[in-house]
PDB file of N, CA, C, O and CB in Angstrom:
ATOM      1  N   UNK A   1     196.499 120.337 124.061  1.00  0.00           N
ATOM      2  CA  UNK A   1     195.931 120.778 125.304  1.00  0.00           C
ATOM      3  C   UNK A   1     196.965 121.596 126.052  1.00  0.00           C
ATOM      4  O   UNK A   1     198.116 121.187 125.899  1.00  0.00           O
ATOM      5  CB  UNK A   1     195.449 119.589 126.143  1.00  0.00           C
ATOM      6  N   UNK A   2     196.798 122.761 126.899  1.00  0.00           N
ATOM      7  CA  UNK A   2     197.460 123.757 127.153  1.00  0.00           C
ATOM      8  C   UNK A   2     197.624 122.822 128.313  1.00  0.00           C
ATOM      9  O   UNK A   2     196.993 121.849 128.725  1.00  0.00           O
ATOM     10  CB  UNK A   2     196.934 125.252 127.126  1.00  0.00           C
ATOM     11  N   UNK A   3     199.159 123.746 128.853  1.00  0.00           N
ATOM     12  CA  UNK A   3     199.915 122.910 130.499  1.00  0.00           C
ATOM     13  C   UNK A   3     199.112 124.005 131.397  1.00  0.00           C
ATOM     14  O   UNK A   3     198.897 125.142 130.978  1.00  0.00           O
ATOM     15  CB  UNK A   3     202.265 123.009 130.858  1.00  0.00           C
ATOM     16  N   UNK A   4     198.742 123.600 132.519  1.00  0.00           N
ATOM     17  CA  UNK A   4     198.106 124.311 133.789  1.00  0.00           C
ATOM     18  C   UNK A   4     199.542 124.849 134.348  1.00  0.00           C
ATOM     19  O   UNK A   4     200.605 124.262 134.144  1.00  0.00           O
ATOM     20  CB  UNK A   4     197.133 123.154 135.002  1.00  0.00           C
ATOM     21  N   UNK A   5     199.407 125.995 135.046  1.00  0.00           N
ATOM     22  CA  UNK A   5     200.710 126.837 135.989  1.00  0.00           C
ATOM     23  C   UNK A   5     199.781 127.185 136.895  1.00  0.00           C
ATOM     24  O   UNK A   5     198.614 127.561 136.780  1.00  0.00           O
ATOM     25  CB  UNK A   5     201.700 128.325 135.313  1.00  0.00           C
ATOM     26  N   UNK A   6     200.565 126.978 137.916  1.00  0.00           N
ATOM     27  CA  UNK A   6     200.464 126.930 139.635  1.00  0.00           C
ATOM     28  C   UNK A   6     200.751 128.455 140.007  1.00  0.00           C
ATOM     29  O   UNK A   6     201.841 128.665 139.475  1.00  0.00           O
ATOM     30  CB  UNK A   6     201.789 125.768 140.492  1.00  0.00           C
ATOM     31  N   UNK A   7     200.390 129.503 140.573  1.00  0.00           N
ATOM     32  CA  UNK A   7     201.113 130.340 141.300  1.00  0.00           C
ATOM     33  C   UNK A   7     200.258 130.757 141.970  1.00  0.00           C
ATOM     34  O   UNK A   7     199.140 130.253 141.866  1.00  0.00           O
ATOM     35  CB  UNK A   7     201.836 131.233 140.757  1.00  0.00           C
ATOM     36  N   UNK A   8     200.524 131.968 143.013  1.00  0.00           N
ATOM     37  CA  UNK A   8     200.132 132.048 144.338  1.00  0.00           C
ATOM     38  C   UNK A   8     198.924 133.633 143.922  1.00  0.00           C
ATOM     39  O   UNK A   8     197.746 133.851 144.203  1.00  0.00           O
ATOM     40  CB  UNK A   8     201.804 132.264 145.621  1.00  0.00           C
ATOM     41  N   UNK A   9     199.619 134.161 143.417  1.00  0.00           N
ATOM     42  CA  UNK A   9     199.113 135.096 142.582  1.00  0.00           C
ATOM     43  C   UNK A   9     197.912 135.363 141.941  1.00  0.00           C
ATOM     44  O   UNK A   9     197.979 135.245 140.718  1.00  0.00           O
ATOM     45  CB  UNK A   9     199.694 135.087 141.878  1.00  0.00           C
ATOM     46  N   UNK A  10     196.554 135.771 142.508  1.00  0.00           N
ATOM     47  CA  UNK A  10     195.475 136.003 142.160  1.00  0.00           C
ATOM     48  C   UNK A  10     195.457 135.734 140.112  1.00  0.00           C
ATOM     49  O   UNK A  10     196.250 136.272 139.338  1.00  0.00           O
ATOM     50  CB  UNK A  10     195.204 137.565 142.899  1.00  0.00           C
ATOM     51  N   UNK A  11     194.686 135.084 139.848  1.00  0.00           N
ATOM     52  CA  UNK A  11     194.828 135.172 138.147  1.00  0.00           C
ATOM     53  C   UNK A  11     194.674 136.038 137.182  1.00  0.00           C
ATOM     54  O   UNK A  11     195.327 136.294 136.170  1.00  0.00           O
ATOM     55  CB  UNK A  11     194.182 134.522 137.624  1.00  0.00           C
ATOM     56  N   UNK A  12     193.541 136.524 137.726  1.00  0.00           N
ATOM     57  CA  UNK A  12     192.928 138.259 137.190  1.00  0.00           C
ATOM     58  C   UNK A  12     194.160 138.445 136.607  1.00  0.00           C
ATOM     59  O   UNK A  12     194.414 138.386 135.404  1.00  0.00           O
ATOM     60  CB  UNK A  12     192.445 139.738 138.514  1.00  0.00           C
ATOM     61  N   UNK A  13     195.209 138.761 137.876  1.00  0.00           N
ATOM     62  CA  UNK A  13     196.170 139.692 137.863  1.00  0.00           C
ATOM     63  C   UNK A  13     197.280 139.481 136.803  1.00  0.00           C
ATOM     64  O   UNK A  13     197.871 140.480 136.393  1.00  0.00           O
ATOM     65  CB  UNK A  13     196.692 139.749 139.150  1.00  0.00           C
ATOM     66  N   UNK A  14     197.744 137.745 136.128  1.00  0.00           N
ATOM     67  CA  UNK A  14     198.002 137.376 135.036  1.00  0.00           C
ATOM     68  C   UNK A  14     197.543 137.971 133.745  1.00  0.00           C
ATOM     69  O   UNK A  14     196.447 138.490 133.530  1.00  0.00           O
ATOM     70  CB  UNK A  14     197.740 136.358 135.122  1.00  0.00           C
ATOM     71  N   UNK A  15     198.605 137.810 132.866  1.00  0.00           N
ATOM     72  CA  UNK A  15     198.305 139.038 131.639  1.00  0.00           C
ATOM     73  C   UNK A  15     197.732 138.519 130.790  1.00  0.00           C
ATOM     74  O   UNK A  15     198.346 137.452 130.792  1.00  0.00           O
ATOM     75  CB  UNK A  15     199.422 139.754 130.901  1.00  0.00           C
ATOM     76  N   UNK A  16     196.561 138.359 129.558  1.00  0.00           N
ATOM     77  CA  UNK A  16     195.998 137.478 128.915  1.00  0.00           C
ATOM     78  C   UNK A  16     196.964 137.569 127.370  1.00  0.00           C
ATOM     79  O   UNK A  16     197.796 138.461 127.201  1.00  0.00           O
ATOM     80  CB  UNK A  16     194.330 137.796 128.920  1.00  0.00           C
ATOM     81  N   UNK A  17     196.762 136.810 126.635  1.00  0.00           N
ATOM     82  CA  UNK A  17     197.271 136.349 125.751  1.00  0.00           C
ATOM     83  C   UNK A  17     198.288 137.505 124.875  1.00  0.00           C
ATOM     84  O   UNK A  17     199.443 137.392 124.464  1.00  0.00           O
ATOM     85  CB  UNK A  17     196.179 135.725 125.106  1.00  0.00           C
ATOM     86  N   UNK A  18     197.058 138.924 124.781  1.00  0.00           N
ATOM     87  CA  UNK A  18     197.956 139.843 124.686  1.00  0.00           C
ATOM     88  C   UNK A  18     198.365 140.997 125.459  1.00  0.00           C
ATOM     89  O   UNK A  18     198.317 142.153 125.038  1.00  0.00           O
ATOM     90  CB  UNK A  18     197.766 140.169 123.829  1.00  0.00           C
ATOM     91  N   UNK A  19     198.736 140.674 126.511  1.00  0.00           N
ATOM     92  CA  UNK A  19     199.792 140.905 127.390  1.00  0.00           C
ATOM     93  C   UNK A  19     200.764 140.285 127.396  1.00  0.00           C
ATOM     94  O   UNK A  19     201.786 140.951 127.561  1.00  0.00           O
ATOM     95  CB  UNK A  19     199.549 140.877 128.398  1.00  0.00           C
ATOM     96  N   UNK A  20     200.908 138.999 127.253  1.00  0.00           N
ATOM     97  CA  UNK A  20     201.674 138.033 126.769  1.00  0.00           C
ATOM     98  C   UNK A  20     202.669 138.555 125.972  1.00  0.00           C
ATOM     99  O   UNK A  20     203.831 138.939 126.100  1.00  0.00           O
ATOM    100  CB  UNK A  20     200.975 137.127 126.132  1.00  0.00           C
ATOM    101  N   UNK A  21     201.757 138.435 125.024  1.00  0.00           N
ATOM    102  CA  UNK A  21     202.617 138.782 123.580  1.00  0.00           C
ATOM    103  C   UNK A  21     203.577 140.129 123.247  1.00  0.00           C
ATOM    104  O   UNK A  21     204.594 140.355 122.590  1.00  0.00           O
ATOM    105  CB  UNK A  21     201.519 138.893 122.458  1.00  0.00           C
ATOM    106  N   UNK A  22     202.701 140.840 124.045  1.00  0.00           N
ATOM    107  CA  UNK A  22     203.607 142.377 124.392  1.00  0.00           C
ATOM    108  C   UNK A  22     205.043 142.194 125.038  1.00  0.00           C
ATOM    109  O   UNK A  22     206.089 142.663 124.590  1.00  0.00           O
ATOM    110  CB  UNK A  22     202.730 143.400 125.624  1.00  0.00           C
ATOM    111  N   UNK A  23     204.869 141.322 126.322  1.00  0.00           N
ATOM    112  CA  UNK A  23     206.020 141.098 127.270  1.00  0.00           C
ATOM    113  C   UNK A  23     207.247 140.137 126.031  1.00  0.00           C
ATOM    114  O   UNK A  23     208.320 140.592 125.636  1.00  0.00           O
ATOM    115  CB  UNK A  23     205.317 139.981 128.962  1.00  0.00           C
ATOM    116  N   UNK A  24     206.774 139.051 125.735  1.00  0.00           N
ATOM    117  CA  UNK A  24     207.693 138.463 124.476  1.00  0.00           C
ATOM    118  C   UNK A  24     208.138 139.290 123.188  1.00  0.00           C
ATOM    119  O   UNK A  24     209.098 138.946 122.499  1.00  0.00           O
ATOM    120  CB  UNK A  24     206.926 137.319 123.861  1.00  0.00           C
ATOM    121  N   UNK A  25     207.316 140.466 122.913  1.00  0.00           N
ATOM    122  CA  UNK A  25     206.978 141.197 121.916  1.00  0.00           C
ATOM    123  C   UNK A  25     207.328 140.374 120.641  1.00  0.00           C
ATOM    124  O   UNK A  25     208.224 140.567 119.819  1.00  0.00           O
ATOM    125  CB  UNK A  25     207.619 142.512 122.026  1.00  0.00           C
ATOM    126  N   UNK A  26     206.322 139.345 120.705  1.00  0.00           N
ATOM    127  CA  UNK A  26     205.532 138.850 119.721  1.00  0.00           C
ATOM    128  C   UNK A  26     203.982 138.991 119.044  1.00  0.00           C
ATOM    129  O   UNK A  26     203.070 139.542 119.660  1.00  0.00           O
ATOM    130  CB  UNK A  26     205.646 137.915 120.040  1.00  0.00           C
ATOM    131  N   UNK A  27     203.850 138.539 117.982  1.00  0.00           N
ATOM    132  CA  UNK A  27     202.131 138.917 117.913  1.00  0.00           C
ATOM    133  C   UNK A  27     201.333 137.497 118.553  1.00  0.00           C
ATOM    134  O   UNK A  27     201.769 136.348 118.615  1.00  0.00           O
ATOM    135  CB  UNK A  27     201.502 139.226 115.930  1.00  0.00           C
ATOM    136  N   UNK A  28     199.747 138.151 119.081  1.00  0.00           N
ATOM    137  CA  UNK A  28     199.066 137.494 119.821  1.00  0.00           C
ATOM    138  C   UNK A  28     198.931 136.007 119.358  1.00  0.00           C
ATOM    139  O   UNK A  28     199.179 135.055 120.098  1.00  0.00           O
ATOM    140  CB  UNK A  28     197.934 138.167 119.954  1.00  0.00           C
ATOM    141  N   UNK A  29     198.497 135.897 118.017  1.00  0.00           N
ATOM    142  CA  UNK A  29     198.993 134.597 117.288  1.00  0.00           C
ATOM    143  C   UNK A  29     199.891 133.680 117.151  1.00  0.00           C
ATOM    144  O   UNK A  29     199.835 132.615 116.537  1.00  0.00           O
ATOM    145  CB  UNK A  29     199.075 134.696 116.534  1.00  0.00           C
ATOM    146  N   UNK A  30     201.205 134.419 118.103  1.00  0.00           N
ATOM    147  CA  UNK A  30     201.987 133.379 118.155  1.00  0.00           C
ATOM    148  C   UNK A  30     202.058 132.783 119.615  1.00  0.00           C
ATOM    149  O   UNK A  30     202.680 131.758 119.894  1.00  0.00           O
ATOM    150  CB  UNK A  30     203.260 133.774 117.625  1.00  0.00           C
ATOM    151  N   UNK A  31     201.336 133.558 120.519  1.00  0.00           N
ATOM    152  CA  UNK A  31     201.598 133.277 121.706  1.00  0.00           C
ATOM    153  C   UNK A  31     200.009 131.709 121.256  1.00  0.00           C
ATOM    154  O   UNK A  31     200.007 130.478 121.231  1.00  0.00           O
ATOM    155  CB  UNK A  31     201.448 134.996 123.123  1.00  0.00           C
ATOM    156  N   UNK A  32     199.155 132.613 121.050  1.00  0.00           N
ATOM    157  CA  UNK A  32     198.548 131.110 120.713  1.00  0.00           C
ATOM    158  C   UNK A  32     198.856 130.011 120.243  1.00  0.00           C
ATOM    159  O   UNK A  32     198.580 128.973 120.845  1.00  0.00           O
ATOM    160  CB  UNK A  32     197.842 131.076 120.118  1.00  0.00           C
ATOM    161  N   UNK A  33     199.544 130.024 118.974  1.00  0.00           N
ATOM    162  CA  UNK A  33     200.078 128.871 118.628  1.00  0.00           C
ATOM    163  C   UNK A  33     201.111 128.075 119.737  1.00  0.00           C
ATOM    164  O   UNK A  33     201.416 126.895 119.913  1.00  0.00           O
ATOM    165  CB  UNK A  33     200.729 129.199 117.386  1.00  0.00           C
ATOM    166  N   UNK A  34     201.405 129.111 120.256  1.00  0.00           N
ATOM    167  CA  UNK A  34     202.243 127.868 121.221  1.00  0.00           C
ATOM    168  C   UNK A  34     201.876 127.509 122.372  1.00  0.00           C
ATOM    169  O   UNK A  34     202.442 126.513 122.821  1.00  0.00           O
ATOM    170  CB  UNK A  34     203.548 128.125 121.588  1.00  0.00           C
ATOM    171  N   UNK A  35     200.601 128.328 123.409  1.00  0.00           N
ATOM    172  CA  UNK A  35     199.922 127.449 124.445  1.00  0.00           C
ATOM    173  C   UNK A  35     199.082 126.282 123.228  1.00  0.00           C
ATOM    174  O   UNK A  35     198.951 125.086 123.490  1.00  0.00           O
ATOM    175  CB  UNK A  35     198.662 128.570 125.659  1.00  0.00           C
ATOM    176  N   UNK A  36     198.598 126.900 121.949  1.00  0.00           N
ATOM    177  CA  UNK A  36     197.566 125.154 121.803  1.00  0.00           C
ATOM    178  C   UNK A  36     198.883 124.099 120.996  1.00  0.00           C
ATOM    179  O   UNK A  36     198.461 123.057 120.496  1.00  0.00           O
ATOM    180  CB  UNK A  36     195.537 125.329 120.182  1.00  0.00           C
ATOM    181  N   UNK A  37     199.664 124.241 120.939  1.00  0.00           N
ATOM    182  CA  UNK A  37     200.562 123.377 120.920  1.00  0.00           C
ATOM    183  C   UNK A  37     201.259 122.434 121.844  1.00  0.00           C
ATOM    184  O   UNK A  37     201.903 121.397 121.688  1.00  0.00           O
ATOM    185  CB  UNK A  37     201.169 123.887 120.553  1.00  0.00           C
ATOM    186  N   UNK A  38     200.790 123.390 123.175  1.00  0.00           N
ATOM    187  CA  UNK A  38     201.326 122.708 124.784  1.00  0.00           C
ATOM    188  C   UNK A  38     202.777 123.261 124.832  1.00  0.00           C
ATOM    189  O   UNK A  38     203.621 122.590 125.426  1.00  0.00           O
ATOM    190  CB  UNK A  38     201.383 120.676 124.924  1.00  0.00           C
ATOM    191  N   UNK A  39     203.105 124.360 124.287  1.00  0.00           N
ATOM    192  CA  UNK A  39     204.820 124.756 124.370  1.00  0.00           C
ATOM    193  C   UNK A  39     205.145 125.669 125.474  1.00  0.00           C
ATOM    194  O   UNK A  39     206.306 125.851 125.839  1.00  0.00           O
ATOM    195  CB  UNK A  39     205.408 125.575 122.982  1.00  0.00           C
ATOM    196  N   UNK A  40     204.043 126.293 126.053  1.00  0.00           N
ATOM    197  CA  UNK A  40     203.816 127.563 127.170  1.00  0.00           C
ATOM    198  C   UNK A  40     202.698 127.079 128.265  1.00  0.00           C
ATOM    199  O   UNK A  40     201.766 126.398 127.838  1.00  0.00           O
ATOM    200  CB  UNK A  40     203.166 129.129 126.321  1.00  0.00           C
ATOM    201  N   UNK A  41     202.744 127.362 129.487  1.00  0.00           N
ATOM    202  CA  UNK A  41     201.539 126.904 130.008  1.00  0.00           C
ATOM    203  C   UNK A  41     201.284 128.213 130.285  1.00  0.00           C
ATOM    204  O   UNK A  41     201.984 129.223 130.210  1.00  0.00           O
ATOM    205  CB  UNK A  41     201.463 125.819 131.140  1.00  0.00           C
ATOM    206  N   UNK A  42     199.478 127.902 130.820  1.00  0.00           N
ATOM    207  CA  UNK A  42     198.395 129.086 130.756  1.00  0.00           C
ATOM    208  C   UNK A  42     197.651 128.362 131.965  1.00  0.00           C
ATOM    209  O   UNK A  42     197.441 127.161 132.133  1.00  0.00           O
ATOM    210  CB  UNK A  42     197.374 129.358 129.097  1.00  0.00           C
ATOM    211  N   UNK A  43     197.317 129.464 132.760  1.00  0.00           N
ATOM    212  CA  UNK A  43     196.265 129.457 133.499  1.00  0.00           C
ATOM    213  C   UNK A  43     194.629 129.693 133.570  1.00  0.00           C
ATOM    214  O   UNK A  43     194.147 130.718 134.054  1.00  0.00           O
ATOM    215  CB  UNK A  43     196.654 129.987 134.033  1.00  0.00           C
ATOM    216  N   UNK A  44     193.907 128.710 133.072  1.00  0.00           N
ATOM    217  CA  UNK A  44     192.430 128.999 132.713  1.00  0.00           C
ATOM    218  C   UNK A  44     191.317 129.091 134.036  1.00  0.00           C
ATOM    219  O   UNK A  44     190.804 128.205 134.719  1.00  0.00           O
ATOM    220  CB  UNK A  44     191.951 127.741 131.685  1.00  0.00           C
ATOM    221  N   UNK A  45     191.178 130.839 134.065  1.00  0.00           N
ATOM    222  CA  UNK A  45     190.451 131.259 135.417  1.00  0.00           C
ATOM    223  C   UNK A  45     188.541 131.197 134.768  1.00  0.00           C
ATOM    224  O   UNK A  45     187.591 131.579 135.452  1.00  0.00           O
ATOM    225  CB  UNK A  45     191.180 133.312 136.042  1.00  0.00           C
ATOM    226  N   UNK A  46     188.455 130.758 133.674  1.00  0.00           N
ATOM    227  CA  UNK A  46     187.176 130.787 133.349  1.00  0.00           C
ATOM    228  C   UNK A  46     186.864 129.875 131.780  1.00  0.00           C
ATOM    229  O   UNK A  46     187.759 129.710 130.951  1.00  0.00           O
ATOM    230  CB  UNK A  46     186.818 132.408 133.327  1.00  0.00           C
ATOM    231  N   UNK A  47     185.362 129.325 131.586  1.00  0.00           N
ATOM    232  CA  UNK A  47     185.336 128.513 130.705  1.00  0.00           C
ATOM    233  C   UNK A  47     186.265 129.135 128.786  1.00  0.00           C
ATOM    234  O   UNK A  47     186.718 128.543 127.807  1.00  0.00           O
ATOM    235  CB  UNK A  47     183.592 128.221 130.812  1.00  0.00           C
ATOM    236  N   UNK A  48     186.119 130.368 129.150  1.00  0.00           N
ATOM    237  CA  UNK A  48     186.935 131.130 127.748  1.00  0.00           C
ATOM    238  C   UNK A  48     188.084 132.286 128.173  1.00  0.00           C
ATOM    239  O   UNK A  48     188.655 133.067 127.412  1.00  0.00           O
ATOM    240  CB  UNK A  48     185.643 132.079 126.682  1.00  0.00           C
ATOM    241  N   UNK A  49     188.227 132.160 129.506  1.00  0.00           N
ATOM    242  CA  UNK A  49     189.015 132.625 130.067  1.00  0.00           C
ATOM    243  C   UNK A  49     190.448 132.600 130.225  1.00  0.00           C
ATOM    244  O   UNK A  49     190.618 132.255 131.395  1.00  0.00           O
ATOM    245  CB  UNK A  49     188.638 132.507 130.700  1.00  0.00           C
ATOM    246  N   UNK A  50     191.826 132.821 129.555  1.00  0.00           N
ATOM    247  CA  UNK A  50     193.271 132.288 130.376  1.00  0.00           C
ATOM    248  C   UNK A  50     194.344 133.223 130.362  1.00  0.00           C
ATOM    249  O   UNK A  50     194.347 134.146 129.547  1.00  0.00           O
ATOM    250  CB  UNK A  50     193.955 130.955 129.731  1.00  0.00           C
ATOM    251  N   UNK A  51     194.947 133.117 130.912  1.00  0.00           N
ATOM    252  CA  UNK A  51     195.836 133.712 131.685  1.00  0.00           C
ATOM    253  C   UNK A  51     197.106 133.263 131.716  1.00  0.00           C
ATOM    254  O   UNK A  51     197.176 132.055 131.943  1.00  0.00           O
ATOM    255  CB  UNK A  51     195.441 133.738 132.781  1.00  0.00           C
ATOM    256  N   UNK A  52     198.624 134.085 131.495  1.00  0.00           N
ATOM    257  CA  UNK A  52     199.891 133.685 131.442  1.00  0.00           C
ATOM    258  C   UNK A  52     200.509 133.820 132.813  1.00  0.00           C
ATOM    259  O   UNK A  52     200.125 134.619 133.667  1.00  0.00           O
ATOM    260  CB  UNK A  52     200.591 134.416 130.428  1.00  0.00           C
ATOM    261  N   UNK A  53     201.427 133.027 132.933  1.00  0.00           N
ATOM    262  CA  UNK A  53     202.322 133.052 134.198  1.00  0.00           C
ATOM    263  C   UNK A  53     203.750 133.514 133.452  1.00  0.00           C
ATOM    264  O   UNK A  53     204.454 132.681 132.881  1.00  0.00           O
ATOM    265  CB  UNK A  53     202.409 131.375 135.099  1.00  0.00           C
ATOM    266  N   UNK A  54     204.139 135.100 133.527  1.00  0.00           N
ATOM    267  CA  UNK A  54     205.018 135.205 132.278  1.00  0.00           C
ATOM    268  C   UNK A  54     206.798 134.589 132.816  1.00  0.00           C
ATOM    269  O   UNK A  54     207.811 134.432 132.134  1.00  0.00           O
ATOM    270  CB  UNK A  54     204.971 137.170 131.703  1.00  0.00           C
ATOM    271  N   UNK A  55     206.544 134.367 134.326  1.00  0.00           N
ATOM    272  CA  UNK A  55     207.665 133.364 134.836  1.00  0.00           C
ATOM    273  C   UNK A  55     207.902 132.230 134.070  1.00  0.00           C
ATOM    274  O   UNK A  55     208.919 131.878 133.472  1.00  0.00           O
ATOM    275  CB  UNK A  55     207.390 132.837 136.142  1.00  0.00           C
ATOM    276  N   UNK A  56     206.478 131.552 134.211  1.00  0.00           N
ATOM    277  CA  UNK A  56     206.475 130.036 133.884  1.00  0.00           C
ATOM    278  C   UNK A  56     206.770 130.127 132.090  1.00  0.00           C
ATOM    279  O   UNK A  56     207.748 129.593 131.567  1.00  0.00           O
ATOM    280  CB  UNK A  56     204.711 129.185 134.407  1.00  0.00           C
ATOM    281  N   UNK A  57     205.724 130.900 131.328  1.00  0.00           N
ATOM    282  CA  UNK A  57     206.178 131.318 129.870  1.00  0.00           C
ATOM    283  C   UNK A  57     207.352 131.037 129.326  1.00  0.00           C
ATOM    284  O   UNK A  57     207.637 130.120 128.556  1.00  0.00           O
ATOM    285  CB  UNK A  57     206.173 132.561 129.695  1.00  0.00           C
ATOM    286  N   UNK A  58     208.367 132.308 129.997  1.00  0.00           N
ATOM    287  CA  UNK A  58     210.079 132.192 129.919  1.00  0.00           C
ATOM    288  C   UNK A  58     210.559 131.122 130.161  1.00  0.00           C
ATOM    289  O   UNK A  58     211.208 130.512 129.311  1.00  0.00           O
ATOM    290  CB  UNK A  58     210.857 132.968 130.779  1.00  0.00           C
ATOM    291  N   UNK A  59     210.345 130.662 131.372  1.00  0.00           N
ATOM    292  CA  UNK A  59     211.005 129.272 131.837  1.00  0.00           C
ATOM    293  C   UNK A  59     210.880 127.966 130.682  1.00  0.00           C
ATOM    294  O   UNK A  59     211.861 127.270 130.418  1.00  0.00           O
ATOM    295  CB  UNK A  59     210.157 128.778 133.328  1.00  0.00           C
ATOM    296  N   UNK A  60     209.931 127.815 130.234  1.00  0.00           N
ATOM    297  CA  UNK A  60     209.280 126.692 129.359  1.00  0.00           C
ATOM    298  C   UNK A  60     209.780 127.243 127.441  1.00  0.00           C
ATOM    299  O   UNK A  60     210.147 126.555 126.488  1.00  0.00           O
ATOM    300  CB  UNK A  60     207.104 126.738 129.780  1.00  0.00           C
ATOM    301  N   UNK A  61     209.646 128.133 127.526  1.00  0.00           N
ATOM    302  CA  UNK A  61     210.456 128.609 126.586  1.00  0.00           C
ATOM    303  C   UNK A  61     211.900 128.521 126.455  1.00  0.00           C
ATOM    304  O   UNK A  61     212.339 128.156 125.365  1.00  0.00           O
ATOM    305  CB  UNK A  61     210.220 129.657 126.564  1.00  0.00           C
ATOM    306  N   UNK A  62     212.653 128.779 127.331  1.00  0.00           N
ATOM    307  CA  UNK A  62     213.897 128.597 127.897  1.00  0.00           C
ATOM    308  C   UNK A  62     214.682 126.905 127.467  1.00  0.00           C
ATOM    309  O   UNK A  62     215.685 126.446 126.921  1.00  0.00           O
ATOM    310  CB  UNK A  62     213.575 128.837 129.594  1.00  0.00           C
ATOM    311  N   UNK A  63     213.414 126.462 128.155  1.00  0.00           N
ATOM    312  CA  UNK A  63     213.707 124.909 128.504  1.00  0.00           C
ATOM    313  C   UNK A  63     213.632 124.076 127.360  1.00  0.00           C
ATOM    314  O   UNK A  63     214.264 123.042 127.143  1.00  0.00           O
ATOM    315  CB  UNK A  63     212.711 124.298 129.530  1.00  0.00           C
ATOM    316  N   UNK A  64     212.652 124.736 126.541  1.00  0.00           N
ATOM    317  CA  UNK A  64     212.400 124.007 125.676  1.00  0.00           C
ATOM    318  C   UNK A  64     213.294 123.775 123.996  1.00  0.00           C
ATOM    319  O   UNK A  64     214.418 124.206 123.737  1.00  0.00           O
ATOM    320  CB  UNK A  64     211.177 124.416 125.680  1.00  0.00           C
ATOM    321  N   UNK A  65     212.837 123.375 123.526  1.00  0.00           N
ATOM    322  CA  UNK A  65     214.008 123.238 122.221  1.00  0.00           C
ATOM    323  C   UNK A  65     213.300 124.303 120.952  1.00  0.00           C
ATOM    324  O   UNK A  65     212.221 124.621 120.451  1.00  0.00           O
ATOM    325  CB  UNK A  65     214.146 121.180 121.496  1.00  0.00           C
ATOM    326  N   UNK A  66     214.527 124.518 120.887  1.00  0.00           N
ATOM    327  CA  UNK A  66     214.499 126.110 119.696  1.00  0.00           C
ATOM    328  C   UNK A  66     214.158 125.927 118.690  1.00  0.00           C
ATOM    329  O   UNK A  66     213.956 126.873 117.929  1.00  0.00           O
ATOM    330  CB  UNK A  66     215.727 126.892 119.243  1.00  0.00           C
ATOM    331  N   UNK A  67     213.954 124.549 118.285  1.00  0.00           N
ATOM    332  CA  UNK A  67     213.847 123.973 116.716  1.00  0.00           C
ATOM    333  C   UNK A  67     212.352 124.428 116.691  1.00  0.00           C
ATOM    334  O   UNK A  67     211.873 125.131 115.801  1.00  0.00           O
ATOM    335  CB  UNK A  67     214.169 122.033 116.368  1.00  0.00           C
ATOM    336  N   UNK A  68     211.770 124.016 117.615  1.00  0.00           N
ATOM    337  CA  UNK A  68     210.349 124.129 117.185  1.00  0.00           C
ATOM    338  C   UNK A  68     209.686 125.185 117.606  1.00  0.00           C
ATOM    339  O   UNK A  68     208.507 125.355 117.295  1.00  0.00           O
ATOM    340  CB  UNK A  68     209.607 123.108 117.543  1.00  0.00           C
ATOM    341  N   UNK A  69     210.612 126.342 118.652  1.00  0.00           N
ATOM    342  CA  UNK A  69     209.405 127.682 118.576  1.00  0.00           C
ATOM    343  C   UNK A  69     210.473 129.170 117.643  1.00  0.00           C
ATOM    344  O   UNK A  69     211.700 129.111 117.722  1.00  0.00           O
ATOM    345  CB  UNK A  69     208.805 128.342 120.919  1.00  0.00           C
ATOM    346  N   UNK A  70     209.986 130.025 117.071  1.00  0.00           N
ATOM    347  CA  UNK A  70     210.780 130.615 116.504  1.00  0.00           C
ATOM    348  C   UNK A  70     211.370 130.751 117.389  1.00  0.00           C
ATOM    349  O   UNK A  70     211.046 130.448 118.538  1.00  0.00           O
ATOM    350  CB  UNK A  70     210.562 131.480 115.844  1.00  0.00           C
ATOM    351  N   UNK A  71     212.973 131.542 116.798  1.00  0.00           N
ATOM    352  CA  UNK A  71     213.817 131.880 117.526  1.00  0.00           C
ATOM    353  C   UNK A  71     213.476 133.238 118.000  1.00  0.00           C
ATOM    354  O   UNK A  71     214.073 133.519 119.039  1.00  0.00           O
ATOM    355  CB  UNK A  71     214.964 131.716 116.949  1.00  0.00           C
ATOM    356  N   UNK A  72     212.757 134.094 117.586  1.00  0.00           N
ATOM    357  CA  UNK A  72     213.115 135.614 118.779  1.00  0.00           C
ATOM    358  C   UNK A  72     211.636 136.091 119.603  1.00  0.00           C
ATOM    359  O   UNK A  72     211.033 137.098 119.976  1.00  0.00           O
ATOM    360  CB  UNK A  72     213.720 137.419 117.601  1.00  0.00           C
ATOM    361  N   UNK A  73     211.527 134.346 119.582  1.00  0.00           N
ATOM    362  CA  UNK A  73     210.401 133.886 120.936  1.00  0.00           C
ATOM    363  C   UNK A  73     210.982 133.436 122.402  1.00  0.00           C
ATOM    364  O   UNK A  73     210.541 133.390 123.551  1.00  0.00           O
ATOM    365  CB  UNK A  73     209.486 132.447 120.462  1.00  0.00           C
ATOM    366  N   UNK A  74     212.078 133.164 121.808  1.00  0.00           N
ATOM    367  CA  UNK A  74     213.230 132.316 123.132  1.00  0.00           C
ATOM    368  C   UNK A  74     213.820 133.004 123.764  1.00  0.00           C
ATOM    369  O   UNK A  74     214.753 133.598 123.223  1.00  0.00           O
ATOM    370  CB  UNK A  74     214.408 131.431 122.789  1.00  0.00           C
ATOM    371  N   UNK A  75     213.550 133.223 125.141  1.00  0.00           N
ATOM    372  CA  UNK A  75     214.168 134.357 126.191  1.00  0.00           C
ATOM    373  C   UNK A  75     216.098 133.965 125.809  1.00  0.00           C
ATOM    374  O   UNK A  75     216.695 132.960 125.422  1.00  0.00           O
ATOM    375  CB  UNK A  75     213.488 133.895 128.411  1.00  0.00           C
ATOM    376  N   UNK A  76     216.535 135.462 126.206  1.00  0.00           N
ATOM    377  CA  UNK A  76     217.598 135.387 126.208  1.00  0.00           C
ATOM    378  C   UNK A  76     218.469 134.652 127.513  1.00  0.00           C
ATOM    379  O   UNK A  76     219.698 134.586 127.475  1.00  0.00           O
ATOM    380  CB  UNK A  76     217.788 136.549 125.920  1.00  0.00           C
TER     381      UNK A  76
END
């Protein structure tokens, strides 16, 4: 189950999965695998709808342990 992110920031305006993936410049598939893994949180503005917080993304990426997301997924 994906983590919910908080921000103040209209959601629309959040980048969807591949926008995401552009900003990490990864492919869209990996950004998936790691919100349904729970490794990134996403903001869901509609029932098939979601949305990245690419703050929160980095941060949780950052934070998290390298073993388990590739490595040139992990902000510098």
């Amino acid at each position: 189950m994906a983590v919910m992110a908080t921000r103040t920031e209209p959601a629309e305006r959040l980048p969807d999965a591949e926008g995401m993936a552009q900003i990490l410049g990864v492919g869209r598939g990996t950004v998936d695998m790691l919100r349904k893994a729970g490794r990134i949180p996403c903001v869901w503005i509609g029932p098939k709808t979601i949305r990245f917080d690419p703050e929160a993304v980095v941060a949780a990426l950052s934070a998290g342990s390298t073993a388990e997301v590739p490595a040139w997924v992990v902000a510098s």
